[in-house]
KEZA-561317 format. One line per 5 residues: number of its first residue (from 1); their letters; for each residue z, y, x of C-alpha. Coordinates in steps of 0.1 Angstrom, whole numbers. Each point is the difference from the previous one (the first is absolute). Layout:
# KEZA-561317
NUM = a = Z Y X ~ ...
This chain:
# KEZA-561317
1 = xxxxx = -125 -449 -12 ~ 12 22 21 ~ 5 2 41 ~ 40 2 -7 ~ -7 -31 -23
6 = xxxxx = -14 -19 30 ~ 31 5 18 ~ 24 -31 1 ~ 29 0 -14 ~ 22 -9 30
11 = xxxxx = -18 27 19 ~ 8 31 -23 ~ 40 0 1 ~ -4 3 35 ~ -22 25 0
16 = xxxxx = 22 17 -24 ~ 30 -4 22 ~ -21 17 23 ~ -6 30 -17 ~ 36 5 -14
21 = xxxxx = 11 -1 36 ~ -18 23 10 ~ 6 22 -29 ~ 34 -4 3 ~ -2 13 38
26 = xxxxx = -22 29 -13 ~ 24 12 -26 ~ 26 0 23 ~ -25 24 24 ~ -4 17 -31
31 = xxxxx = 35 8 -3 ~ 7 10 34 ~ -26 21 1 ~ 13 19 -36 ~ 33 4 17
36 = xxxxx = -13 15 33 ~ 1 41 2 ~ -32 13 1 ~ 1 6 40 ~ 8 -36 7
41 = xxxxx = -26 -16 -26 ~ -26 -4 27 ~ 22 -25 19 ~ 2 -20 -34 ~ -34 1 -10
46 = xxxxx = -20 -28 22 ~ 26 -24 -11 ~ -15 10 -41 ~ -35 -1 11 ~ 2 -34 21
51 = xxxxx = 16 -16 -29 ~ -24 15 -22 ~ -33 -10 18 ~ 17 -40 -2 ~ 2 2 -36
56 = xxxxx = -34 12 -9 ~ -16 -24 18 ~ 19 -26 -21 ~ -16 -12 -33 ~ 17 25 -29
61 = xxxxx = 13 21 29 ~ -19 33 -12 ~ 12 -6 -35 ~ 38 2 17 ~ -6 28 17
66 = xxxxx = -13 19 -28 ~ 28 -9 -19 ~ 17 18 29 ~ -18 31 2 ~ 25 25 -17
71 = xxxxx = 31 -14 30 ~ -28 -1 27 ~ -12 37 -4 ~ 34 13 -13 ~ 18 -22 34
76 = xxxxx = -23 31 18 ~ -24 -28 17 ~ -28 29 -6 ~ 22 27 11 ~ -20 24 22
81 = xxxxx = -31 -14 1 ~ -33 7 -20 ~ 8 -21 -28 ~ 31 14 -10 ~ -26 21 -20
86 = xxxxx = -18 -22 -16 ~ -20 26 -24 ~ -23 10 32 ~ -3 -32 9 ~ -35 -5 4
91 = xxxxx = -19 -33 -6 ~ -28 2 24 ~ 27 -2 29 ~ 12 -32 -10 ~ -25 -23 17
96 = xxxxx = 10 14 34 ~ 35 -8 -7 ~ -5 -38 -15 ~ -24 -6 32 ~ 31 17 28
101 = xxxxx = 10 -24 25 ~ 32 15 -5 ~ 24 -22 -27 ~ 17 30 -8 ~ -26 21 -14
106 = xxxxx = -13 -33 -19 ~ 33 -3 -18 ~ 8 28 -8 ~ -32 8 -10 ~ 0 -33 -25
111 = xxxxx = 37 14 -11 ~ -19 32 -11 ~ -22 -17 -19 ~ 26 -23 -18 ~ 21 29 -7
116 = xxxxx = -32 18 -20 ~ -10 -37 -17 ~ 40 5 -12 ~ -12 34 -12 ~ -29 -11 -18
121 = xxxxx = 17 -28 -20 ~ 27 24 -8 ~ 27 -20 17 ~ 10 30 26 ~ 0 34 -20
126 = xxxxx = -4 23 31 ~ 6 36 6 ~ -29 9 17 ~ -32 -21 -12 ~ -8 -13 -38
131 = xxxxx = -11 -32 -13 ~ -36 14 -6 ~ -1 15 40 ~ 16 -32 15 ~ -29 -21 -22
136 = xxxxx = -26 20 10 ~ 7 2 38 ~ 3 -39 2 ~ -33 1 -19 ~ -16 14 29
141 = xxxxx = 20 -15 25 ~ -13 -34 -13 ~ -34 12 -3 ~ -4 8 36 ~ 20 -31 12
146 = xxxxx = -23 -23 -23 ~ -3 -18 35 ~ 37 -9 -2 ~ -5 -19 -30 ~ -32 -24 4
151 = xxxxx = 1 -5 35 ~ 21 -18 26 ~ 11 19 32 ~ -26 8 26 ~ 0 -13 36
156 = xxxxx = 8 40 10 ~ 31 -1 -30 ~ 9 -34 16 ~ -2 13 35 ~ 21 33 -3
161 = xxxxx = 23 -9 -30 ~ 9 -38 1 ~ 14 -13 -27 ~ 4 37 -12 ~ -35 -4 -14
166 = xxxxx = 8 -19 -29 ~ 30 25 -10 ~ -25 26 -20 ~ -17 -28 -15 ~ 31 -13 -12
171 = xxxxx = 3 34 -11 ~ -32 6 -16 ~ 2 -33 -19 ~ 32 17 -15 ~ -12 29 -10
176 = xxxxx = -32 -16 -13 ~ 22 -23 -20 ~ 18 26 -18 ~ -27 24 -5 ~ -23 -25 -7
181 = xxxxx = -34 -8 15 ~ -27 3 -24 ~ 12 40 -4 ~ -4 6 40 ~ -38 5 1
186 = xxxxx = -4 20 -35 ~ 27 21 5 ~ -13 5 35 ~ -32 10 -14 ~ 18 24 -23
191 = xxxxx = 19 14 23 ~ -30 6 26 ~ -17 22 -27 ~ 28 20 -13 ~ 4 12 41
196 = xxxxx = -35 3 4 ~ -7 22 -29 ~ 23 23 16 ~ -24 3 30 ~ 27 -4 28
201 = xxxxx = -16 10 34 ~ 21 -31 20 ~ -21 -28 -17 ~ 7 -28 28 ~ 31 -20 -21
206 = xxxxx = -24 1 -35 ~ -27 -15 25 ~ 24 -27 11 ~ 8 -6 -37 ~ -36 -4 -7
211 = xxxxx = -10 -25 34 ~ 29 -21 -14 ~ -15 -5 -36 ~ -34 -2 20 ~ 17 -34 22
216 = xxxxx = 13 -11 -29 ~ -30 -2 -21 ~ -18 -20 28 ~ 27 -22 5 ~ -6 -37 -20
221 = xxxxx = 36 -12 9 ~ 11 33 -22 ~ -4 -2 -42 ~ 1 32 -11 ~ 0 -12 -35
226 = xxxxx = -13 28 -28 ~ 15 30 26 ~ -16 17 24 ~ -25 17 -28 ~ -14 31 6
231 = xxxxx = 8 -3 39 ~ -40 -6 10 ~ -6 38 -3 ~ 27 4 21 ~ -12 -22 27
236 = xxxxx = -34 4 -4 ~ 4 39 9 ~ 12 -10 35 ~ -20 -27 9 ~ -29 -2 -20
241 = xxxxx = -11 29 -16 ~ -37 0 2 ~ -25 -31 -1 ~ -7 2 37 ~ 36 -9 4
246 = xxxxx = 7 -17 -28 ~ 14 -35 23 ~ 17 23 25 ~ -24 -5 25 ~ 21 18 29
251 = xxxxx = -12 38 13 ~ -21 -12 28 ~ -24 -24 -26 ~ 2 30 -24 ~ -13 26 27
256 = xxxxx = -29 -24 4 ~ -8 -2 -37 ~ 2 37 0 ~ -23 1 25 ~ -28 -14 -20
261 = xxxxx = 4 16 -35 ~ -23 19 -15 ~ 7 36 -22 ~ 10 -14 -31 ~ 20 -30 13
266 = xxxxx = 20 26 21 ~ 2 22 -31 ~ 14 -33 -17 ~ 29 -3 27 ~ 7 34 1
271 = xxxxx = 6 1 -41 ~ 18 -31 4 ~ 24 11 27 ~ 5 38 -18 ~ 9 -18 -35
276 = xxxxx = 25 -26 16 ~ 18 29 21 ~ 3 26 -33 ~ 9 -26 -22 ~ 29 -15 23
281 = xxxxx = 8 30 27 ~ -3 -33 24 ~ -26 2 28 ~ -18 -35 15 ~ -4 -1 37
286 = xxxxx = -41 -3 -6 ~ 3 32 -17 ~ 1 22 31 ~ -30 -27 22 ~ -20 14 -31
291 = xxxxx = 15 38 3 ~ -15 -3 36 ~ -32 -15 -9 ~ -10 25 -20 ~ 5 27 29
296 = xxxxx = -32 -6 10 ~ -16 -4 -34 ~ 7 23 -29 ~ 20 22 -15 ~ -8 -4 -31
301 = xxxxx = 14 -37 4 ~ 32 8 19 ~ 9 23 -31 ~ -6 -33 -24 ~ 24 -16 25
306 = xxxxx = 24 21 -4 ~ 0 3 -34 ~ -7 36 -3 ~ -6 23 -30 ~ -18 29 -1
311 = xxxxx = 24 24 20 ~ 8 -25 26 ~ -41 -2 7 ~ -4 34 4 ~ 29 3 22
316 = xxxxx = -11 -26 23 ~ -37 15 -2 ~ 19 33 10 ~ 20 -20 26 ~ -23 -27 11
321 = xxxxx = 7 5 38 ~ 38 0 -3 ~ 3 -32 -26 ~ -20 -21 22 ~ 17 9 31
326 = xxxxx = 32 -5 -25 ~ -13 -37 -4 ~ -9 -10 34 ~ 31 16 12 ~ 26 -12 -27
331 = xxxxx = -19 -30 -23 ~ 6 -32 19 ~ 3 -37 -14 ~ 35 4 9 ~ 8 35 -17
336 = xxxxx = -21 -7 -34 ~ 19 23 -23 ~ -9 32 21 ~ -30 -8 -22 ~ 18 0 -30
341 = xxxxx = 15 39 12 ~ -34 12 11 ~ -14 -7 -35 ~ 30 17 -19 ~ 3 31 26
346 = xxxxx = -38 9 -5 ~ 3 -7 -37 ~ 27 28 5 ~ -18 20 14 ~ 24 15 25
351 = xxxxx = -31 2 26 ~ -9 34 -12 ~ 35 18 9 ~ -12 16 27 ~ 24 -13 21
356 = xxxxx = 4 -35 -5 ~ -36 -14 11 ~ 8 19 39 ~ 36 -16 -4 ~ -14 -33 -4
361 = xxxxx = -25 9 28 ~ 30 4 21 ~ 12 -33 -14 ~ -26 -22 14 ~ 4 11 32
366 = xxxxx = 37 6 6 ~ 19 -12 27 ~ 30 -21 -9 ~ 34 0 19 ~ 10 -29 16
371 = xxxxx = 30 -4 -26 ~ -23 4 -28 ~ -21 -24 17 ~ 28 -26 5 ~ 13 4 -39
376 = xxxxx = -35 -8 -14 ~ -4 -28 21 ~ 36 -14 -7 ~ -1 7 -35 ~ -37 -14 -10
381 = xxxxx = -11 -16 33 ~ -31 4 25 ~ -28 -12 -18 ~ -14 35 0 ~ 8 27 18
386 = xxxxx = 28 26 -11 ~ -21 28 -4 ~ -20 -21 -27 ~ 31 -15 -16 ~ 13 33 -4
391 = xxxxx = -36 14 -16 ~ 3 -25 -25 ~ 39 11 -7 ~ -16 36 -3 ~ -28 -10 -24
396 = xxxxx = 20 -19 -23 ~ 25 29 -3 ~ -24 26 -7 ~ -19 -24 -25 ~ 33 -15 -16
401 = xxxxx = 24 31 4 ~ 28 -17 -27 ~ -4 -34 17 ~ 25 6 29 ~ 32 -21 2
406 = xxxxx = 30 7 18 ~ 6 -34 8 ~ 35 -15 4 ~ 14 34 10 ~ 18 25 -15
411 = xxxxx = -23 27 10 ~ -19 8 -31 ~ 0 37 7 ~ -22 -4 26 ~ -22 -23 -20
416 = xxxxx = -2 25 -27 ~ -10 28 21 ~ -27 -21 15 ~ -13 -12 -35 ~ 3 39 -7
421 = xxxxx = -20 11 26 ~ -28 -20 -3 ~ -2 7 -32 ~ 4 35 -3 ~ -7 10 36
426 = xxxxx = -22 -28 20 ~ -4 24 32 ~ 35 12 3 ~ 5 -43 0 ~ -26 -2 26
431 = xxxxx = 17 27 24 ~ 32 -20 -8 ~ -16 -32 14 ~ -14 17 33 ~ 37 13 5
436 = xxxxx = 13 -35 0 ~ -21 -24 10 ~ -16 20 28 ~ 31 23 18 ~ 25 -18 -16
441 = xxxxx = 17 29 -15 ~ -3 18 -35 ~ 15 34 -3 ~ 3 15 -32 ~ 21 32 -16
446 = xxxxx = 28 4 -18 ~ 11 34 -10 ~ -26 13 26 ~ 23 -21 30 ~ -24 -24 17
451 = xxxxx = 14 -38 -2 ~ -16 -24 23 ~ 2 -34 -9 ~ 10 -15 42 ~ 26 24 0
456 = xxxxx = 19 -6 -33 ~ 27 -28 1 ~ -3 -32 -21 ~ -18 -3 -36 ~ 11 -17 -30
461 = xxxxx = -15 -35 10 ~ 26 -16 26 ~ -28 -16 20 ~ -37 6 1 ~ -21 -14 -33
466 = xxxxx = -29 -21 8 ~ -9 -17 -33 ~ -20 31 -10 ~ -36 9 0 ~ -18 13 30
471 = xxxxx = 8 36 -7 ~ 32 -1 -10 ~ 11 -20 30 ~ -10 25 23 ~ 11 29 -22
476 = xxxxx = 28 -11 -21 ~ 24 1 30 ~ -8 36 8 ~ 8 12 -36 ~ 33 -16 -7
481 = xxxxx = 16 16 33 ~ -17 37 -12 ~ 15 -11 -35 ~ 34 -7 13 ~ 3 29 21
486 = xxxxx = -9 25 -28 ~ 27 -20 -22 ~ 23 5 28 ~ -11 38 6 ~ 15 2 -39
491 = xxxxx = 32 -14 10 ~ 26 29 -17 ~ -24 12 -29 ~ 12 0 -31 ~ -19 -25 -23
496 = xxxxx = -28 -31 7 ~ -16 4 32 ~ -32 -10 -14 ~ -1 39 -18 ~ -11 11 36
501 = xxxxx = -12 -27 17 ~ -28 -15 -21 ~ -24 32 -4 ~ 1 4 40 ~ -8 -36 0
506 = xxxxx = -27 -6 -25 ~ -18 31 4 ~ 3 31 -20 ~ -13 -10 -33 ~ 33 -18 -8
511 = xxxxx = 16 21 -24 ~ 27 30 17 ~ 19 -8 -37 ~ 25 -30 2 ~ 16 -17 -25
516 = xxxxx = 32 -30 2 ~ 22 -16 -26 ~ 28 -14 26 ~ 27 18 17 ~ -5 -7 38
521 = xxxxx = 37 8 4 ~ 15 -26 -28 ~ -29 -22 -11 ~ 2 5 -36 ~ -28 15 -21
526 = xxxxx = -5 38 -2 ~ -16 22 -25 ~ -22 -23 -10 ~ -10 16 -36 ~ -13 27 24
531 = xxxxx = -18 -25 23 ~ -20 -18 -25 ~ -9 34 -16 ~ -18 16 34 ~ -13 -37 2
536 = xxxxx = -20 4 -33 ~ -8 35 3 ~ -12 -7 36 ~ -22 -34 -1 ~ -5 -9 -45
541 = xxxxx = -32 12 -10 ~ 14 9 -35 ~ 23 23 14 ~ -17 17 32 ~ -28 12 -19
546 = xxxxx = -21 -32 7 ~ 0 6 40 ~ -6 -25 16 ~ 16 -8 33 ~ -22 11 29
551 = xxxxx = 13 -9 33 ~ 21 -37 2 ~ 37 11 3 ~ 32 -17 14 ~ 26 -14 -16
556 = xxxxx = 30 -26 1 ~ 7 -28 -26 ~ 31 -17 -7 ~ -12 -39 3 ~ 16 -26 -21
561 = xxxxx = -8 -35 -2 ~ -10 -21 -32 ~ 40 0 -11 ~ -6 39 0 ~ 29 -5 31
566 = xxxxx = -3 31 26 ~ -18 -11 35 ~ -2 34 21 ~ -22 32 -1 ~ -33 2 5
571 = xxxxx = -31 24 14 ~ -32 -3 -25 ~ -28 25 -6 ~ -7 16 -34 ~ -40 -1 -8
576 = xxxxx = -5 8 -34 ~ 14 -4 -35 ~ -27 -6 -29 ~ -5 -20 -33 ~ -12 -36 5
581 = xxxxx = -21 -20 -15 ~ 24 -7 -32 ~ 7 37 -2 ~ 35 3 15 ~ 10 24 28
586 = xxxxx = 2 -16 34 ~ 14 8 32 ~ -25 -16 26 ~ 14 2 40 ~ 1 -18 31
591 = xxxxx = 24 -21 13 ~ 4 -9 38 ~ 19 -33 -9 ~ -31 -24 10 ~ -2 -15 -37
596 = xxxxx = 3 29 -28 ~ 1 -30 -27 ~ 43 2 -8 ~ 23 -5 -27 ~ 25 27 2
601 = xxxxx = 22 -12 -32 ~ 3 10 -35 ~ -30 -8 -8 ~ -17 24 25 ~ -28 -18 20
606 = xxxxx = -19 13 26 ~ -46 1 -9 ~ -24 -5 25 ~ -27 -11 -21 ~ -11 6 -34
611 = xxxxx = 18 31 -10 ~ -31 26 16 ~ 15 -4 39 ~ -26 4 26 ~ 2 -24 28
616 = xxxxx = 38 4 18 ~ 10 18 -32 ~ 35 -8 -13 ~ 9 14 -39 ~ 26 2 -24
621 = xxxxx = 4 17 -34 ~ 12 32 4 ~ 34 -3 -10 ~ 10 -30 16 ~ -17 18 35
626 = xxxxx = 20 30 -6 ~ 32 -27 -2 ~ -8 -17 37 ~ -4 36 12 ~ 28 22 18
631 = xxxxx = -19 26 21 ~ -31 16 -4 ~ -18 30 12 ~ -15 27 -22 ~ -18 31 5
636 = xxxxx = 27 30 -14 ~ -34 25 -8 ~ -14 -26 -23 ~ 30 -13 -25 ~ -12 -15 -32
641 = xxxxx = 21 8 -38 ~ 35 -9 7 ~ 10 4 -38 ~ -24 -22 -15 ~ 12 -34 12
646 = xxxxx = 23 -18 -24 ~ 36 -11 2 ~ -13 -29 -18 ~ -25 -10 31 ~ 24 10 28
651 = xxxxx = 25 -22 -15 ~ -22 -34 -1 ~ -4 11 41 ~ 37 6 4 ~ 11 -37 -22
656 = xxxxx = -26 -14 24 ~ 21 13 32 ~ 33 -4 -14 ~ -8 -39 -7 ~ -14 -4 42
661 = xxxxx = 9 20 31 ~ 16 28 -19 ~ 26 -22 -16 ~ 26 8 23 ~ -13 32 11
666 = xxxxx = 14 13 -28 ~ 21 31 3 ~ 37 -3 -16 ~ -11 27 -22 ~ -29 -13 -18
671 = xxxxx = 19 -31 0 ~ 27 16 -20 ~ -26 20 -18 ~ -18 -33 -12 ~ 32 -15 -12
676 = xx = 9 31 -21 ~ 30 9 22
């Protein structure tokens, strides 16, 4: 029997009279609202959202309201606000919204997330997101708000929301329902390993994935049933990792254990802890209380801790005085996965450039401005001190180069060039955070006129991006006004902007030669026989005399989603093209986009894993890469055989554009030309 069962049957007509009332009021605001110009929606909109909240917190009043989704966003109720994009929506956000005292951003926060439950279930065919991105996204946004669906609303919920409080869980029981249950926790588990074999630097929503599975498990009032297999790793790697901390015992009991260990129960934690943080990229708050222990003990053990291999121990023999002053100035309980970065940037090796190991010198003990100061604290809080949280952004970017994410802002050229940087050029990304963080300017060239970052006018991003890593906060800001004003400085020049401005941007390894397929003037395609050729010639082993690419260079992608639709243009890095493990030529780059795992249509689907990527590595076959693609960068002194590419392959590439973004990009022309005219 059922709760609705239990219901008596004098009481649910008049519950149902209830709800069509207030439907019937809410369609009408509906209406209204549709009918309004876009200037006067605002004045229509409460009267929506008021009548919105009323019905969800009826029984069945999600399921009307997702049967509305389509006439609610199309009315305009998320005109101008950050979900009228839903495609950079970004589930980690969502608790702060479901928790706001403010009804408004609780309802149309829950209307967001009835429209994408409409898009999963293939009710609302929308323009912008696809079934498999609108699944996905609710995925995680159940995962993280696990609490909304076993537990009843808090005195703090009761206290600042009221009655709001039971809204989401209304809500949550919805999308539960439809979704169903038992999938939550697997494919939560799924999903938590798919973004962590891409080594992301920002870690803290995967962590909240993982503490919810943790409550979860050591709830009795919750039956997991047969799911949640395969999720003890998970946990086990942030709060249990070793036998000394197997029950959790809390950092101040574990300092005392530590305390009292002999050698080879230390060298038992520290092989514990270094095989939990390779294996998952995750980092435990104990890890760091052992870290510091072994300061004092030996180095010998604090390289098993870390995991290291045989390069990573001699450079922190070579470096011994600057990685521990790197751990007891940036390796806190509170900024574990600076651990994580210091293992990976010695196992790089980037110590002996002569001048990174003075730049990080310089690091330790740089004065921050009071705005970078501010921004670190705003962004990630006060439970360590800027200068540390910021250390740990630096060590995780120089240990995990192709793990930075632009966040949800459209500034993925800066993101690339930071990525770039530190993987091509750590010191000239050092310099670069010094400029910003400590005299809150960044100056850089562009066709040998200085640009300074406080003088240029506004960047791409409308207001200032905060749900980026340490680094990137400070920086990213800088870059995207020095980006925008070298765009603007290109304002009249025949052609794509990008021809001049990325080289001065990137750094002079990007290649002087420039290749696009689309008219800047009209849109359509151009030439694009031509392009694919140079393309070949410039970056396929079999036709560049088996060169392989040796710096990273820039380049733009034409994004689709899974229906092969066109989204927008895009700023990736080129890394290498090679055979895989099967054999087959592969394009393998990085992509800014926080998750590289996409479906782009046709049958093209974006690797991370399994295809011979490294860790923040996306890859593609070669021809389907070479369809995404519309502007590359090439050196002109180094061009491959241009005759010895088939018609035969550059046609598969060219059926591949014609059927996504190049379908109506199509010149009249070739359009004629195709039909035999």
């Amino acid at each position: 029997m059922t709760p609705r069962d239990l219901i008596s049957s004098n009481d649910v007509p008049a519950a149902n009279n209830k709800l069509s009332g207030l439907l019937k009021k809410l369609d009408e605001a509906i209406s209204l609202l549709n009918e309004a110009r876009d200037f006067d929606k605002a004045g229509k909109l409460p009267a929506v959202l008021d009548n919105a909240r009323r019905v969800m917190l009826q029984e069945d009043g999600c399921e009307a309201i997702e049967q509305r989704a389509r006439s609610l966003e199309e009315a305009g109720v998320f005109l101008g606000s950050d979900w009228a994009t839903p495609q950079y929506l970004v589930p980690s956000l969502t608790p702060h919204a479901l928790k706001s005292p403010d009804p408004n951003t609780v309802v149309i926060e829950a209307l967001s997330e009835l429209r994408l439950l409409a898009v999963a279930k293939g009710v609302y065919l929308h323009p912008q997101v696809s079934m498999e991105q609108a699944h996905n996204y609710l995925t995680q946004v159940m995962a993280i708000n696990l609490w909304l669906l076993f537990g009843t609303p808090t005195e703090a919920e009761r206290e600042t929301q009221g009655p709001l409080a039971q809204l989401p869980r209304n809500l949550f029981s919805r999308l539960a329902e439809r979704i169903g249950y038992e999938h939550i926790i697997d494919r939560l588990i799924e999903e938590i390993w798919r973004i962590i074999e891409q080594r992301p630097i920002q870690v803290e929503p995967v962590k909240q994935m993982v503490t919810q599975i943790a409550i979860c498990q050591a709830n009795p009032d919750i039956d997991l049933g047969s799911s949640g297999q395969g999720a003890d790793r998970l946990v086990s790697s942030l709060f249990a990792p070793t036998r000394a901390s197997r029950e959790d015992p809390g950092l101040e009991l574990y300092r005392e254990r530590l305390s009292s260990m002999d050698a080879a129960a230390l060298q038992g934690e520290a092989t514990g802890f270094a095989r939990a943080m390779h294996d998952t990229g995750l980092v435990s708050a104990y890890h760091p209380v052992l870290l510091r222990h072994l300061l004092d003990h030996s180095d010998h053990l604090l390289a098993e801790a870390l995991g290291l291999s045989s390069t990573g121990r001699d450079c922190l023999l070579c470096y011994r005085e600057l990685v521990h002053a790197l751990i007891r100035g940036g390796v806190y309980p509170s900024t574990p996965q600076a651990a994580y970065g210091l293992a990976l940037t010695l196992e790089r090796g980037i110590f002996y450039q002569p001048p990174v190991a003075p730049a990080m010198w310089r690091q330790l003990g740089m004065p921050l401005s009071e705005w970078s100061q501010a921004c670190l604290n705003m962004a990630f809080g006060e439970t360590v001190s800027p200068r540390a949280r910021l250390l740990e952004g630096v060590l995780c970017m120089l240990g995990l180069p192709l793990g930075v994410g632009q966040g949800n802002n459209p500034t993925c050229q800066s993101a690339r060039a930071l990525s770039m940087w530190a993987y091509n050029d750590p010191d000239y990304l050092l310099q670069m955070v010094a400029w910003a963080a400590r005299d809150d300017d960044i100056i850089i060239h562009f066709e040998g006129m200085p640009l300074s970052s406080m003088a240029s006018l506004s960047g791409v991003a409308q207001s200032l991006p905060m749900d980026l890593d340490p680094v990137s906060l400070i920086v990213v800001p800088h870059l995207d006004r020095i980006y925008a004003e070298m765009i603007r400085r290109c304002i009249g020049r025949q052609g794509d902007p990008h021809r001049w401005v990325n080289p001065e941007f990137h750094g002079w390894w990007a290649g002087r030669g420039f290749r696009i397929n689309v008219d800047v003037a009209t849109g359509k395609l151009h030439e694009v026989d031509d392009f694919l050729r140079h393309f070949y010639a410039s970056y396929h082993p079999f036709y560049n005399g088996n060169q392989p690419l040796i710096h990273p260079q820039p380049a733009g992608i034409a994004v689709t989603d899974s229906a092969a639709r066109f989204i927008g243009w895009h700023a990736i890095t080129i890394l290498r093209a090679t055979l895989d493990p099967n054999d087959e030529m592969r394009v393998y780059f990085f992509n800014p986009n926080n998750d590289s795992g996409q479906d782009w249509g046709d049958g093209i689907k974006v690797s991370t894993a399994d295809s011979g990527e490294r860790f923040g590595e996306s890859s593609l076959p070669f021809e389907q890469f070479a369809s995404r693609l519309y502007i590359y960068h090439y050196d002109p002194l180094e061009r491959g055989e241009l005759a010895k590419i088939t018609q035969e392959e550059l046609g598969r590439v060219i059926g591949y554009i014609h059927r996504s973004w190049g379908g109506d990009r199509i010149p009249t022309v070739d359009m004629q030309a195709d039909e035999g005219v």
